[in-house]
C-alpha positions, 0 to 999 in steps of 0.5 A, a space after each residue: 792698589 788704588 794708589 798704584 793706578 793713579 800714580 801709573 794711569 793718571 800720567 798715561 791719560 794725560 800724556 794720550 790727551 796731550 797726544 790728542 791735542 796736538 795732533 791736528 796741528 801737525 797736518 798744517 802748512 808753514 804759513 798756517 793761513 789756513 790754505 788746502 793742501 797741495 794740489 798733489 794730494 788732491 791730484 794723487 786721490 783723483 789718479 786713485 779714483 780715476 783708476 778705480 772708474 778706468 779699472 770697472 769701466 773696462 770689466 763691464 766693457 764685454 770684449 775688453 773684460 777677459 783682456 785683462 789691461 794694466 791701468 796706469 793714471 798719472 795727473 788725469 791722464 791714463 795709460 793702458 797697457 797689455 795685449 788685445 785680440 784686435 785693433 777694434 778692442 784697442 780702440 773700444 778700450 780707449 774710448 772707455 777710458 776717455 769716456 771716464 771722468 776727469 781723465 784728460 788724455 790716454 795713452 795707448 801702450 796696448 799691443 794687438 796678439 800675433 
């Protein structure tokens, strides 16, 4: 038995920790300098954040929390969609999301009911 785990266990243990080892070398740039990642990634974590700021900002905003707006962030800037009850929502609506950090332009796609 004990012959039998170390003829099957020993190559396994090895083959995970080579595994190990060599994982974080898979994450590096061509030139291996030791640059940070693209500015995209960063860019695609800051829209996820910005969104999620955006997102609460708007649900603790009292008139604009029923409305239930769309939000959409592309490199900082926001987009909001959906329907409004009146012109001073849609505005309340963009001042929130400008009031976020890092958000450097908004784009209003917010039509007013009938």
């Amino acid at each position: 038995m004990v012959a039998l785990l170390k003829r099957f266990v020993r190559p396994g243990v090895v083959a995970v920790c080579t595994l190990l080892v060599s994982l974080p070398g898979c994450n590096k740039t061509k030139d291996m300098t030791g640059n940070p990642p693209p500015v995209a990634v960063d860019t695609a974590v800051d829209d996820a954040v910005i969104t999620a700021k955006v997102n609460a900002a708007l649900l603790t905003s009292g008139d604009l929390k029923s409305l239930g707006l769309q939000v959409q962030v592309q490199n900082h800037e926001v987009t909001l969609s959906g329907l409004a009850d009146s012109k001073a929502q849609v505005e309340t609506g963009i001042v929130v999301a400008k009031g976020v950090d890092r958000v450097t332009n908004v784009v209003n796609h917010i039509n007013i009911k009938k």
